[in-house]
N, C-alpha and C positions, 0 to 999 in steps of 0.2 A: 132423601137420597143419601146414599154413601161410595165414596170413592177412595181407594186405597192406594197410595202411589210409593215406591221408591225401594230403596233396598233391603229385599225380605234374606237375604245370605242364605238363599237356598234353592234347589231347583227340583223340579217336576217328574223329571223321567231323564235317562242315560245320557239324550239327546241333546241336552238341555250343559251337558258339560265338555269341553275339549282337552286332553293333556291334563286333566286334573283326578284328584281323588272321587270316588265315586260313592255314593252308603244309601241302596237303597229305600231302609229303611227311614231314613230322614227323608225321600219323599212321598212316603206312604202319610207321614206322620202330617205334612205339609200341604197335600192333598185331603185328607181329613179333616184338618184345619179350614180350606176352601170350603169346601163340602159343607160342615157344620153351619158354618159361618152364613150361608148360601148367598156365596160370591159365586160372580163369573169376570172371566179374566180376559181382557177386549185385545183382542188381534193385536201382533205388534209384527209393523213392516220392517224392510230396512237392513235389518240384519239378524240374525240369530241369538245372538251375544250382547252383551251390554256390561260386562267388566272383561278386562283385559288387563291378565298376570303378565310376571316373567316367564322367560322359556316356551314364549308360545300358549301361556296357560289362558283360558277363552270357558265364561260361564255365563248363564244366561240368569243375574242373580234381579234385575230391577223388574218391575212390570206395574202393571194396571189393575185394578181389582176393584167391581162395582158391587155395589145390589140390582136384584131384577129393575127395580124403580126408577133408575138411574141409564143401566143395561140397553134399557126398551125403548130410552125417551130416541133413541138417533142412533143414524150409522157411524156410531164412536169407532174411530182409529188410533194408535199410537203409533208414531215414526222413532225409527231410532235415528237419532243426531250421529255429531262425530263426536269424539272424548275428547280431543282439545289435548292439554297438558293435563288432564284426569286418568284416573284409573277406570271409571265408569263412564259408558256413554250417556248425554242425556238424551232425557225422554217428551216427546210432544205429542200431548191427546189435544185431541180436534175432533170435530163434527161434522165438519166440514170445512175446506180451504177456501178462501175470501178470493172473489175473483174481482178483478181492480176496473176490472173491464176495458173498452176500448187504451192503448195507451196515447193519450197527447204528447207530442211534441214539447219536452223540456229540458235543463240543463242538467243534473245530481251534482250538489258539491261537491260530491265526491271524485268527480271529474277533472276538477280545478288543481286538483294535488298531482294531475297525470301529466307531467313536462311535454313529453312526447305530443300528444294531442296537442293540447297548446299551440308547438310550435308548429304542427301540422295547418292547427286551425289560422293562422298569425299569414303562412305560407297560401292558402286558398284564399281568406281576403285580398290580397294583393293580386291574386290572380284577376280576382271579378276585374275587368276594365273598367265597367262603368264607375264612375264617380257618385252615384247615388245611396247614399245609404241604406234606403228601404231595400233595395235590388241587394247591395252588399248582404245584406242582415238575412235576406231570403234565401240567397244562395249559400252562407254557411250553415243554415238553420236544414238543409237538404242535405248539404254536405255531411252535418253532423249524422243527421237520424240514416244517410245510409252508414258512416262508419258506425256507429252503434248495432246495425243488424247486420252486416254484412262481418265486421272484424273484432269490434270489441263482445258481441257475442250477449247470451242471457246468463246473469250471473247466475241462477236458480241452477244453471245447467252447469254449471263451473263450481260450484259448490257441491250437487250432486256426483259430477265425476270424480274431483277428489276427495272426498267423502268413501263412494265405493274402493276407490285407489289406499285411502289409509285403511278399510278394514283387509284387503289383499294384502297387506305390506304387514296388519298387525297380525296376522296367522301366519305369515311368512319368517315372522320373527324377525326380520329385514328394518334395525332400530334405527341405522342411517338415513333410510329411505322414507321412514316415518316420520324425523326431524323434520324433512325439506319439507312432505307434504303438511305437515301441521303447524309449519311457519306459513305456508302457502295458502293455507285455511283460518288462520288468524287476520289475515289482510283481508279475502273474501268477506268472512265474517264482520269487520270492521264498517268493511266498503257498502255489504247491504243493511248494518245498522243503522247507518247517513244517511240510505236509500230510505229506509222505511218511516225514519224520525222527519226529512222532507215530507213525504208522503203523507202521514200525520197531521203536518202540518195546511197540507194543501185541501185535506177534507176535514 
């Protein structure tokens, strides 16, 4: 099996370029290269793009590149990430997404660093009247898993949207608008990093 990953500085077809210089020839030459080679290049979702210049400039230079052997074994995908403080976005092949299945009832440490909850949570114990603990421990342990679906939300879906949000802003050329949201995607990122290292650790 052979698989080919990362930045080839070139691109496929017109398409494939935004605000940039264009030579078709370089991807006749790059396309012949594919050909020979006899790669095939596995679907990439997500965005179009995957470097992002100045002035709006947007080229589609990273990708995936298998042999049939490889190609054949699964429905291989690539997702394009967000670029972070990078000039490129990264790139994630998969075969399939890990499904975690039912979620249990637990804490994330990552939680612990959230004041707010906290003192949300500190405000509902006091409320329960009863003096029993087990009761206490039941009714914030409700309490929590509704504010978790009901307000704090799926982070998948919170990284997703600003995710979509930074590539609008980075065609927009909108550099201000970029900063917040990719301070706002370093936390996200952070926060499901905890998530997943917990998780790890639970299976």
């Amino acid at each position: 099996c052979m698989c080919l990953v990362g930045d080839f500085n070139c691109v496929r077809n017109l398409e494939e370029r935004k605000n940039c210089n264009y030579r078709n020839s370089d991807s006749i030459f790059f396309n012949e290269v594919i050909k020979s080679s006899e790669l095939f290049e596995i679907h990439m979702g997500g965005s179009r793009f995957t470097w992002c210049g100045p002035s709006a400039k947007l080229s589609r230079l990273d990708r995936v590149l298998a042999n049939w052997e490889l190609f054949s074994k699964g429905d291989w995908k690539v997702e394009v990430l967000g670029r972070m403080n990078s000039d490129h976005r990264a790139l994630l092949l998969y075969i399939s997404k890990e499904n975690w299945g039912a979620k249990p009832f637990k804490v994330f440490d990552c939680l612990l660093s959230n004041d707010l909850l906290l003192g949300r949570v500190k405000k509902v114990w006091k409320e329960e009247a009863t003096g029993n603990f087990h009761k206490k421990f039941r009714h914030i342990r409700k309490w929590i898993a509704s504010w978790n679906k009901n307000e704090n939300g799926n982070i998948e879906d919170k990284i997703q949207k600003l995710e979509m949000d930074q590539f609008q802003t980075d065609e927009m050329g909108d550099e201000e608008r970029s900063k917040y949201v990719i301070s706002q995607l370093e936390a996200l990122y952070d926060e499901r990093a905890r998530m997943w290292l917990q998780k790890a650790r639970i299976k």
